[in-house]
GUTOR-830935 format. One record per residue (C-alpha): residue number from 0; x, y, z. Coordinates in nm, 4 decimals, decimal comma. Example, Ala and Ser with C-alpha at 12.3 -4.5 7.8 and 13.67 -1.06 7.14 Angstrom:
<markes>
(marke 0; (1,2300; -0,4500; 0,7800))
(marke 1; (1,3670; -0,1060; 0,7140))
</markes>
This chain:
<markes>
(marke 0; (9,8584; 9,4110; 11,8966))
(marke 1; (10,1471; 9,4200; 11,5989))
(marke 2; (10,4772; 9,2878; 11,7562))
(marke 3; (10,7692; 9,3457; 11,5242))
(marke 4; (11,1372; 9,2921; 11,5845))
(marke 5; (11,3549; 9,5195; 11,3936))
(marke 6; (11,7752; 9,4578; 11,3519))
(marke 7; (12,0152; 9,7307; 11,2891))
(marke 8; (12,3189; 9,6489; 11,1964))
(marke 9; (12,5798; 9,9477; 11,0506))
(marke 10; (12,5233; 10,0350; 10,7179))
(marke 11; (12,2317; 9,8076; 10,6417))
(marke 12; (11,9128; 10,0061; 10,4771))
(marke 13; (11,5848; 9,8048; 10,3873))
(marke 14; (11,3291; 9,9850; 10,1734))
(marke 15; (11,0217; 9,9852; 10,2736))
(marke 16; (10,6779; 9,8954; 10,1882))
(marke 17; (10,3575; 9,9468; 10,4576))
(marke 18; (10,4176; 10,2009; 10,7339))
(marke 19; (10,3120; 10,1710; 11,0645))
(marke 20; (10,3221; 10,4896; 11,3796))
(marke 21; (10,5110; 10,4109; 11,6613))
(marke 22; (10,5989; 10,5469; 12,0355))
(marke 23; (10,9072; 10,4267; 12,2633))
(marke 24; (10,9553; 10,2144; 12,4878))
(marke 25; (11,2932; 10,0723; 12,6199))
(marke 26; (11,4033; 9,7226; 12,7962))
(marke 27; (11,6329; 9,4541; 12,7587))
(marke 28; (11,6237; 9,1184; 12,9422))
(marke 29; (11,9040; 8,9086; 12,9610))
(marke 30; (11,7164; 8,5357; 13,1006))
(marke 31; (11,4509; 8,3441; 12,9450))
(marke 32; (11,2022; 8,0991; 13,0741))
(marke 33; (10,9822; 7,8130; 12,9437))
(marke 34; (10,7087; 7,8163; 13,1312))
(marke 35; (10,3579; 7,8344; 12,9778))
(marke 36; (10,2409; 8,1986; 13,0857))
(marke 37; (9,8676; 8,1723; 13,2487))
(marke 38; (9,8745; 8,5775; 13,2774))
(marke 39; (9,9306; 8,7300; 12,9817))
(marke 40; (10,2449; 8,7385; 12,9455))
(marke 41; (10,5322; 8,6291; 12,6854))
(marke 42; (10,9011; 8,5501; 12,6444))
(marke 43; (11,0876; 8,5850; 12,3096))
(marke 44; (11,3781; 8,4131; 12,4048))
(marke 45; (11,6043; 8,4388; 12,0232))
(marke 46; (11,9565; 8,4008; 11,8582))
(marke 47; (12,0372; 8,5121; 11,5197))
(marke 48; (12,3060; 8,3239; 11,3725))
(marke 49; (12,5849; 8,5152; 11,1605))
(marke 50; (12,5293; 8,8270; 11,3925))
(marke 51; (12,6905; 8,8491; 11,7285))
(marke 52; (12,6283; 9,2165; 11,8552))
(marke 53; (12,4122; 9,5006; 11,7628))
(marke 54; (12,0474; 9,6128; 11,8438))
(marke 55; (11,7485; 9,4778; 11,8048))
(marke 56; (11,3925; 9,6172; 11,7972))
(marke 57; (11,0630; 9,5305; 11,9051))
(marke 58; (10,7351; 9,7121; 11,8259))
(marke 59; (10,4047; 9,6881; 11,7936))
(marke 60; (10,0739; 9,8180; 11,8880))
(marke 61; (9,8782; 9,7251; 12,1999))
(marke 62; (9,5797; 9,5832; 12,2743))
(marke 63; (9,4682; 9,9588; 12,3020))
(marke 64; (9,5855; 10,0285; 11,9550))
(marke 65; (9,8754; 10,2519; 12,1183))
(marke 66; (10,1840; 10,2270; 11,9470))
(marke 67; (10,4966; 10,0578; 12,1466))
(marke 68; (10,9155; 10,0671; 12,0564))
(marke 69; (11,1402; 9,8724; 12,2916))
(marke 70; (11,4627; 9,7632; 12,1764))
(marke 71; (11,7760; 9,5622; 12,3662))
(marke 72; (12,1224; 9,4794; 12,2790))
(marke 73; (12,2475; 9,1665; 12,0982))
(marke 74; (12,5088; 8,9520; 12,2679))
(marke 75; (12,6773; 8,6731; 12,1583))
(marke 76; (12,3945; 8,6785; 11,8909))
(marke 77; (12,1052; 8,6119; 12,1882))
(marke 78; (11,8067; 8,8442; 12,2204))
(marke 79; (11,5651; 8,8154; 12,4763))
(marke 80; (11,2354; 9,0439; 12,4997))
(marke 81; (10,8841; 9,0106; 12,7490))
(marke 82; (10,5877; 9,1538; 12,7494))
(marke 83; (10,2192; 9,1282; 12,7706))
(marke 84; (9,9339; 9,0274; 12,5212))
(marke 85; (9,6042; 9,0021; 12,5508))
(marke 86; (9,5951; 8,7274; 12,3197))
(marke 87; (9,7092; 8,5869; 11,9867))
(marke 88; (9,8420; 8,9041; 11,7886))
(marke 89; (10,0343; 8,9085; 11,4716))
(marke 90; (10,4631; 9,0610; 11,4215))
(marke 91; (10,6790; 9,0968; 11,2113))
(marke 92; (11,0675; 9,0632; 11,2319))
(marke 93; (11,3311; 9,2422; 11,0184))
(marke 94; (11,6851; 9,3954; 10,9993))
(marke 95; (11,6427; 9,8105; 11,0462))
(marke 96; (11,5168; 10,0808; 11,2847))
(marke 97; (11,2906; 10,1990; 11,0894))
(marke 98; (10,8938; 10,2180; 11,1875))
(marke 99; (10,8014; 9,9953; 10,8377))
(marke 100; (10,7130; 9,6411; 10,7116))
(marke 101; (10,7454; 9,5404; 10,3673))
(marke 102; (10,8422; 9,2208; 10,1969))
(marke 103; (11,1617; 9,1464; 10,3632))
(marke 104; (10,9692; 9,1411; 10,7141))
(marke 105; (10,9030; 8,7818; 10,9061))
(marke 106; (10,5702; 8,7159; 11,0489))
(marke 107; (10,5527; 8,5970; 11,4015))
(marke 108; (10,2648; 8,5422; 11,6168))
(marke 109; (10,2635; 8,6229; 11,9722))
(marke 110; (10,0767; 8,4644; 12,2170))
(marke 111; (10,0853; 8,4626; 12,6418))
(marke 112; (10,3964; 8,1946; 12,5999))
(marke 113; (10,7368; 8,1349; 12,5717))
(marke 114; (10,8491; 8,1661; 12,2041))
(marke 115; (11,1809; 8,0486; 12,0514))
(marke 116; (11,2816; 8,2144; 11,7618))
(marke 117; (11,6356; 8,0697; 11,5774))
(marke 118; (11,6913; 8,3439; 11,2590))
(marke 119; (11,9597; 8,4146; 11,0300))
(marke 120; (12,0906; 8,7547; 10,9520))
(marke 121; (12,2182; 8,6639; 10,5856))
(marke 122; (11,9829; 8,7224; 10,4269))
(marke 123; (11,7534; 8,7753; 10,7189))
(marke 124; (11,5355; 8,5144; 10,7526))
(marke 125; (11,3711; 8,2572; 10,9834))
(marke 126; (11,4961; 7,8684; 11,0498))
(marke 127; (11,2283; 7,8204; 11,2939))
(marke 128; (10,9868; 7,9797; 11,5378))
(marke 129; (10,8247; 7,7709; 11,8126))
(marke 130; (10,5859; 7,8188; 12,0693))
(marke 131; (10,3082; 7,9530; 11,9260))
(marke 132; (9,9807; 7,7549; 11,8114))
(marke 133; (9,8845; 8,0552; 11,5642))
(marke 134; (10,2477; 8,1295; 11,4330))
(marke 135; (10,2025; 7,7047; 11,3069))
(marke 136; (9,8345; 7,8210; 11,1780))
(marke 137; (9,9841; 8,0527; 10,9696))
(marke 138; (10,2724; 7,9023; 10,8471))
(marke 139; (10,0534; 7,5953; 10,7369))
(marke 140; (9,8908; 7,8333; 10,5185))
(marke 141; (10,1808; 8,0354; 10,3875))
(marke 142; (10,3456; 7,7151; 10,2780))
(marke 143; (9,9906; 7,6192; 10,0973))
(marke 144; (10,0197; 7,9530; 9,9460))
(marke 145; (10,3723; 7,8597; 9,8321))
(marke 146; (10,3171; 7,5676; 9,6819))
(marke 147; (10,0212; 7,7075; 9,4505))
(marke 148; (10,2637; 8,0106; 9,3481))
(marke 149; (10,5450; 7,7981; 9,2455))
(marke 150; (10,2925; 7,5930; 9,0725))
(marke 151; (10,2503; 7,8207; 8,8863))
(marke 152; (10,5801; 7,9563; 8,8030))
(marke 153; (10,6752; 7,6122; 8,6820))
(marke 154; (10,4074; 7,6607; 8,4182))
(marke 155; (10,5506; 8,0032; 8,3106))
(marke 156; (10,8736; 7,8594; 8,3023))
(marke 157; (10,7727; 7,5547; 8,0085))
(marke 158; (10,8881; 7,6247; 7,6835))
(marke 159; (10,5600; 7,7047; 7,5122))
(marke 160; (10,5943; 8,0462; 7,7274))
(marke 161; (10,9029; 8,0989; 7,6189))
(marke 162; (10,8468; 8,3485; 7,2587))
(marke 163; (10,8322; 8,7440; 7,4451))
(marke 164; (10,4824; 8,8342; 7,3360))
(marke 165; (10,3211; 8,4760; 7,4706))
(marke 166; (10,5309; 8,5136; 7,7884))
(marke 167; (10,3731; 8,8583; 7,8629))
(marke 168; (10,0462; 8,7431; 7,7969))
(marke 169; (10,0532; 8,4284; 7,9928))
(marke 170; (10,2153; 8,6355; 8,2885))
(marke 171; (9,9276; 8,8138; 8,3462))
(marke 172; (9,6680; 8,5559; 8,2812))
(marke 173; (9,8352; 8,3021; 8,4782))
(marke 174; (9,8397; 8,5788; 8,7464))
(marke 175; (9,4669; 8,6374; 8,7838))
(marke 176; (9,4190; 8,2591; 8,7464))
(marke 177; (9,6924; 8,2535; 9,0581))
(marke 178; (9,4706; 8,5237; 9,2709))
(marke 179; (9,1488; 8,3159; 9,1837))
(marke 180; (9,3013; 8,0192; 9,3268))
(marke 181; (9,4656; 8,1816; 9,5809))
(marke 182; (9,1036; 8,3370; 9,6710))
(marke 183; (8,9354; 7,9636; 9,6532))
(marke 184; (9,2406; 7,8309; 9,9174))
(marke 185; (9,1663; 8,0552; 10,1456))
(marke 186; (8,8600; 8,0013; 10,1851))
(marke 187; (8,8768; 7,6632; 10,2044))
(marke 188; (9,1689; 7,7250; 10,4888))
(marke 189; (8,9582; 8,0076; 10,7041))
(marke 190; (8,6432; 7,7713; 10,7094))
(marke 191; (8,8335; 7,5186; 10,9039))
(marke 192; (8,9894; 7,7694; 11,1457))
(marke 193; (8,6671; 7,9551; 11,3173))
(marke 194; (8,9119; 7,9459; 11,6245))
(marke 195; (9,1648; 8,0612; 11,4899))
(marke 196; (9,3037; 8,4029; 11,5266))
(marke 197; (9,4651; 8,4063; 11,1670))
(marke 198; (9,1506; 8,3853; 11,0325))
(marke 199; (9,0484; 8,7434; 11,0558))
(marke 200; (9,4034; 8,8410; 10,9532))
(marke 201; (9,3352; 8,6895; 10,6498))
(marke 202; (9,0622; 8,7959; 10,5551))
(marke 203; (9,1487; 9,1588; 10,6304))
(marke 204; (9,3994; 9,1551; 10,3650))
(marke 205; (9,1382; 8,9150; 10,1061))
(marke 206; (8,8162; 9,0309; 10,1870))
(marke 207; (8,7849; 9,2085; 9,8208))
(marke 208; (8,8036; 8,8436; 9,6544))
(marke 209; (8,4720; 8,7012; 9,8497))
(marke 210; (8,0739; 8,8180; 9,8510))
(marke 211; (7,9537; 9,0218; 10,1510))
(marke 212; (7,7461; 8,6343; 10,1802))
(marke 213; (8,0897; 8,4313; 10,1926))
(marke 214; (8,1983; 8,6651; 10,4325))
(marke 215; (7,8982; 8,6857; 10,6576))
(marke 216; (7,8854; 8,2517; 10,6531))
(marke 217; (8,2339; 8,2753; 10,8014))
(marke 218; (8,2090; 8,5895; 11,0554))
(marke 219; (7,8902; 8,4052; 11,1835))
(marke 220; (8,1253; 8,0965; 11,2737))
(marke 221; (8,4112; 8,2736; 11,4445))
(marke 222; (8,4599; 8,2171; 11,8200))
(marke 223; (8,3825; 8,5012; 12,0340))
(marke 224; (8,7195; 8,5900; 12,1185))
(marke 225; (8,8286; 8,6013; 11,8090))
(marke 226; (8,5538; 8,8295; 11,7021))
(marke 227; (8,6385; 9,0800; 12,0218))
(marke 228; (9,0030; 9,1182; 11,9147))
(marke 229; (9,0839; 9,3721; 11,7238))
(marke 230; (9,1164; 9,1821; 11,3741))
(marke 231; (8,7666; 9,0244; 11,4015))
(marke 232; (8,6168; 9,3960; 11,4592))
(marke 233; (8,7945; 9,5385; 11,1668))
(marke 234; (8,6391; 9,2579; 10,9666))
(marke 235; (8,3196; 9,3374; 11,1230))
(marke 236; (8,3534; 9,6712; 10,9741))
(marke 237; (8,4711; 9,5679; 10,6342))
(marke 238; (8,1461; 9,3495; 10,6114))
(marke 239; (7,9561; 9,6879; 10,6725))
(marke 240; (8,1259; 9,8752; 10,4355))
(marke 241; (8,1362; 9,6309; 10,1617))
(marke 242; (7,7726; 9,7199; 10,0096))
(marke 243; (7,8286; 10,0794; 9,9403))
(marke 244; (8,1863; 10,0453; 9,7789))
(marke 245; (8,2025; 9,6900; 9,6146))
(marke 246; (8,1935; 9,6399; 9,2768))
(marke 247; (7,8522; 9,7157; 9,1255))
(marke 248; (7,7985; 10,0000; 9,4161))
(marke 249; (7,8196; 10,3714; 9,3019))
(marke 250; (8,1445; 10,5637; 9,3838))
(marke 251; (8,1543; 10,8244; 9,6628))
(marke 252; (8,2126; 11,1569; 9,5101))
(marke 253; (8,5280; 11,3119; 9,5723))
(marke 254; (8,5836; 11,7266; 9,5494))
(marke 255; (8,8323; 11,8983; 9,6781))
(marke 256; (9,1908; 12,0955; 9,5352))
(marke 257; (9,4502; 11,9168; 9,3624))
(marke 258; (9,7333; 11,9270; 9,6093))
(marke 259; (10,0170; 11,9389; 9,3010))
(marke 260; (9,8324; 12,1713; 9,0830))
(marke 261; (9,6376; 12,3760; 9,3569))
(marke 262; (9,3602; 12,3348; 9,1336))
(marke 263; (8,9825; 12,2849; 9,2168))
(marke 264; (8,7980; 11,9318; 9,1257))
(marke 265; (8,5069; 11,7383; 9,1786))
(marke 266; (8,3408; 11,4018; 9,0665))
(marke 267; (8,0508; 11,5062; 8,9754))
(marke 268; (8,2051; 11,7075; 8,6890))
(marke 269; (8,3624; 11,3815; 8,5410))
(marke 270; (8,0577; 11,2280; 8,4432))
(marke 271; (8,0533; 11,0387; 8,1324))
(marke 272; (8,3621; 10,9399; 8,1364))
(marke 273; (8,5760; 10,6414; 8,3117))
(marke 274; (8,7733; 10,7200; 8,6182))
(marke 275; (9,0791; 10,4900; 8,7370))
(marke 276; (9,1404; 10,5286; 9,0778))
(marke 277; (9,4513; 10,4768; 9,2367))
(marke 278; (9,5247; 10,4854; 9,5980))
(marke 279; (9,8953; 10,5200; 9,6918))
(marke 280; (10,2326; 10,6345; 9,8702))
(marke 281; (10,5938; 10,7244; 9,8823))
(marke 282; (10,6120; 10,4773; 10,1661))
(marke 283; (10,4833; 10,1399; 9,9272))
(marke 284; (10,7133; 9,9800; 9,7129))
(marke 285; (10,4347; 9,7848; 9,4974))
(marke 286; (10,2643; 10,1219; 9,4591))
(marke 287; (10,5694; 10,2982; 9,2905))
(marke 288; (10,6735; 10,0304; 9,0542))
(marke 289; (10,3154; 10,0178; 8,9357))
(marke 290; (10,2959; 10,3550; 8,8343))
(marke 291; (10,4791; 10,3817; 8,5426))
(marke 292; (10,2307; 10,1048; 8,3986))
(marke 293; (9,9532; 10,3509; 8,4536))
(marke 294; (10,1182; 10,6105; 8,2779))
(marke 295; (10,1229; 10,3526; 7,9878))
(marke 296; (9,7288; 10,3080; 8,0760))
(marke 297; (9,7394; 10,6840; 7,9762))
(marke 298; (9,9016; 10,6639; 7,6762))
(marke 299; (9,7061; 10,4130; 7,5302))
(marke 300; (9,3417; 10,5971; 7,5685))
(marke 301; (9,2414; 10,9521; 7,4504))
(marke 302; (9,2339; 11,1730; 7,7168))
(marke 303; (8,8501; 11,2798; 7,6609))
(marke 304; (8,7669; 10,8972; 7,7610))
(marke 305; (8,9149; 10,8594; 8,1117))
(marke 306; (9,0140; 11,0207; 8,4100))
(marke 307; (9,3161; 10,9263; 8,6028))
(marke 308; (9,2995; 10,9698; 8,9873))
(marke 309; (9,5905; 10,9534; 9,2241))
(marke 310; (9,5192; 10,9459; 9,5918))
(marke 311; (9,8293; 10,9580; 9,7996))
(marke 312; (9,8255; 10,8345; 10,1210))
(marke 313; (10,1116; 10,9286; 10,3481))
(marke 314; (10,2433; 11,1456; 10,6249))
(marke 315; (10,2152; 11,5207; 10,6042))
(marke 316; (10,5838; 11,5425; 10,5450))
(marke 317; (10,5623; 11,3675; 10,2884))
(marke 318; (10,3434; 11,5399; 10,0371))
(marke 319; (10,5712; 11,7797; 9,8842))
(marke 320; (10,7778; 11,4177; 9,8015))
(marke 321; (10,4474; 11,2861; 9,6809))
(marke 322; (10,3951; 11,5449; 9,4352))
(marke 323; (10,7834; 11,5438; 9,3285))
(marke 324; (10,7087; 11,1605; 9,2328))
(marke 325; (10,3905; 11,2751; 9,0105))
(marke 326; (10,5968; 11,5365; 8,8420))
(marke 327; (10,8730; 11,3645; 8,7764))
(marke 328; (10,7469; 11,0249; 8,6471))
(marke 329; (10,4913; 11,2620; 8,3891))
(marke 330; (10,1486; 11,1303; 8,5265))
(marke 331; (9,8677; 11,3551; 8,4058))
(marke 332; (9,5977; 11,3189; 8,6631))
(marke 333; (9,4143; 11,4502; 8,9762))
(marke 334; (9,6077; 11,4574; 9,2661))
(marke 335; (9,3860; 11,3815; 9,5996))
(marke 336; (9,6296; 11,4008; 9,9618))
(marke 337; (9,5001; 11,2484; 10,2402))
(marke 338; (9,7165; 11,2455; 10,5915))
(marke 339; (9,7458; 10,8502; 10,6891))
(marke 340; (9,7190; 10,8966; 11,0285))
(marke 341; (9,3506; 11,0229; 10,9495))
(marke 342; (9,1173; 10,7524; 11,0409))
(marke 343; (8,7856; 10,9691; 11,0770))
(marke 344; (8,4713; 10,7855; 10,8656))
(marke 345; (8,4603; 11,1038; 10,6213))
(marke 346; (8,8220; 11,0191; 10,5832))
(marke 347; (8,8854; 10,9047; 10,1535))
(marke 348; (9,0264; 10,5704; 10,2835))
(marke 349; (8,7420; 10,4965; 10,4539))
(marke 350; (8,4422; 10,5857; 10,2624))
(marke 351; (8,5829; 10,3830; 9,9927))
(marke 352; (8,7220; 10,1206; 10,2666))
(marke 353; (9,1113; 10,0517; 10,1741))
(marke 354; (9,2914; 9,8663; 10,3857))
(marke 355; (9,5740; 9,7579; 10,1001))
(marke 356; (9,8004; 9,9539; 9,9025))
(marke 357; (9,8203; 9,9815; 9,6116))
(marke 358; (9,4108; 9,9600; 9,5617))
(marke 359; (9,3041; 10,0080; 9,2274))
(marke 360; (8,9061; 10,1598; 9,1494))
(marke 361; (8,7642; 10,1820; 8,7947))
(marke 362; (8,4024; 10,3429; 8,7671))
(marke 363; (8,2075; 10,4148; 8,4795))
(marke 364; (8,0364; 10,7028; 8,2986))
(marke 365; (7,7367; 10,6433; 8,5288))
(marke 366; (7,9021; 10,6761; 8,8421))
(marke 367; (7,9216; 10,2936; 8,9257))
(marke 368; (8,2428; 10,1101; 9,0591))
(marke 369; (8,3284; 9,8242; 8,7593))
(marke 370; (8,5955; 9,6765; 8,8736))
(marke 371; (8,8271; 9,7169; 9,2227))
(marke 372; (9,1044; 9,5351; 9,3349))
(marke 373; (9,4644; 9,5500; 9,5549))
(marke 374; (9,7900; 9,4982; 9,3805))
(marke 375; (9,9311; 9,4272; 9,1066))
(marke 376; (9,6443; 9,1655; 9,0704))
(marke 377; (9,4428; 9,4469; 9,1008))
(marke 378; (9,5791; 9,6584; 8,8536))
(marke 379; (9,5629; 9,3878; 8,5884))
(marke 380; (9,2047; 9,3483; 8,6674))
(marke 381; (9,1224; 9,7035; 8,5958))
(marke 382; (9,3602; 9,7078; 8,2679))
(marke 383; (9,1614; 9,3795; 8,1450))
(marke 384; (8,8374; 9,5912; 8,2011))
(marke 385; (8,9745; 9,8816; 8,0414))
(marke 386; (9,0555; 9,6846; 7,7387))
(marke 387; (8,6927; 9,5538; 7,7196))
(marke 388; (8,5202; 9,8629; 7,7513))
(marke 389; (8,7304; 10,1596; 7,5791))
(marke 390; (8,8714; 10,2102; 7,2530))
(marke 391; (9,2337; 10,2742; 7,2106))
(marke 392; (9,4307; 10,5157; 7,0819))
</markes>
């Protein structure tokens, strides 16, 4: 189940970054209790400081996957919503109406308990959230996480990286050397949490940065209930898919017409040369600041050398906005729509298994996937790769 708690205050718009389908459902509660909840169920008993009246909203989907809106008023800056879980599942908190998480959201775990939640609504953020054993799990490695990025920050920051053309440089090394360690952390953090619920969460989002082994060693050690929810059987199915679409594996042909060009195309036509994947939408932030880089990806090979592929990932009523952003921002590639509410196995998300946007796929004359990754991490990855394998212009 995704719980998140959405604010809307007049005049207030959040862009948005990962889009999520939800359904209605109204109720507003105006008590709280403290009582540790044997059947299921939980209290969010909250007060947002600097905000005394407005709405908030809750969603999230259920145990069922079935997709859930309640919302209640705000008074005197108290909020109070109940429901029922399952067991530990992960929300997010933020300040809109709008059926979206991105950056700006707060994570929250809920679990069959009473949960206190003390935010701030400028700029939105949480001072505390009690009253959940997995919300502390994750926060314990979110502030590990922390530490290791500003680490590395501080390093970028020295006055060796200070001259523009060593900054850049350094940027994106100290990047990938930030994912790698990132990657190694995590590890380290999910092998001594088999219980734990955030474990499959994690490694969800970071599965890409271990071997179908690593992966395997740690699924084998996971607690039955945490293998039965509904993280621990999409990682399940990650660990499936991994072999055909991993690095080294041979890409899944794609054919069909050019949604911005109405044009025929097919895979199998493009071999010999290299093909960068890139799977996208209007809807992610990351995903539209990165592609102006990949029009400078472009620029720098000859056009006879690589392929650029843009798979956009969105809402039907969306794709005519889709192809406006191709258009207008001059990127010469094919154009590959796929509905995101599509979830079927012959689906183009799932035969090549993304679960994180932006995903980046590079594959070679022969067919075979070189390098892969999520992000802007990602991206660099396949641009380092690039560099090493084609001549530029």
């Amino acid at each position: 189940m995704l719980l998140i708690l959405y604010i809307s205050r007049r005049g207030k718009d959040v862009t948005t970054m990962k889009k999520l389908h939800i359904t209605a459902l109204l109720t507003f509660l105006s008590t709280c209790t403290f009582a540790q909840s044997s059947n299921g169920i939980f209290n969010i008993t909250g007060h947002i400081s600097n905000l005394n009246a407005g709405k908030i909203f809750i969603m999230y989907n259920s145990s069922a996957q079935q997709s859930i809106k309640d919302s209640c008023n705000i008074l005197n800056g108290n909020f109070h919503f109940k429901g029922t879980v399952a067991g530990p599942v992960l929300g997010y908190l933020r300040l809109d109406n709008t059926n979206y998480v991105d950056k700006e959201a707060i994570y929250i775990y809920i679990e069959p308990s009473d949960i206190q939640a003390e935010l701030s609504a400028g700029p939105f953020s949480a001072i505390s959230i009690s009253g959940s054993k997995s919300q502390d799990e994750l926060m314990r490695w979110k502030n590990a996480d922390l530490a290791l990025k500003r680490k590395f920050i501080n390093i970028l920051s020295g006055e060796s990286f200070k001259r523009k053309g060593i900054k850049k440089k350094a940027e994106s090394d100290s990047l990938l050397l930030y994912e790698e360690q990132r990657a190694l952390q995590t590890y380290a953090f999910v092998k001594g949490h088999l219980k734990s619920y955030v474990t499959p969460y994690l490694l969800n989002f970071f599965y890409r940065n271990y071997t179908r082994v690593q992966l395997q060693e740690v699924y084998a050690g996971l607690s039955d209930s945490v293998k039965n929810c509904t993280r621990g059987k999409e990682l399940a199915n990650h660990i499936l898919q991994m072999k055909d679409n991993s690095k080294g594996g041979m890409a899944a042909n794609l054919a069909g017409k050019d949604y911005v060009t109405n044009l025929d195309f097919d895979m199998v036509h493009l071999k010999g040369k290299y093909i960068l994947v890139d799977f996208w939408g209007s809807w992610c932030q990351p995903c539209i600041a990165l592609l102006p880089e990949l029009i400078k990806e472009q620029q720098k090979y000859k056009r006879d050398d690589i392929v650029f592929m843009s798979v956009a990932v969105d809402e039907e009523n969306n794709k005519a906005k889709c192809a406006g952003i191709v258009r207008s921002i001059g990127l010469n590639s094919i154009n590959i729509w796929q509905n995101i509410s599509d979830k079927s196995k012959d689906s183009i998300a799932t035969i090549y298994d993304v679960g994180a946007y932006p995903t980046f796929i590079l594959v070679d004359p022969t067919g075979k996937i070189v390098e892969r990754g999520t992000g802007e991490s990602g991206f660099l990855s396949c641009r380092v790769r690039l560099d090493e394998l084609l001549p530029k212009n």
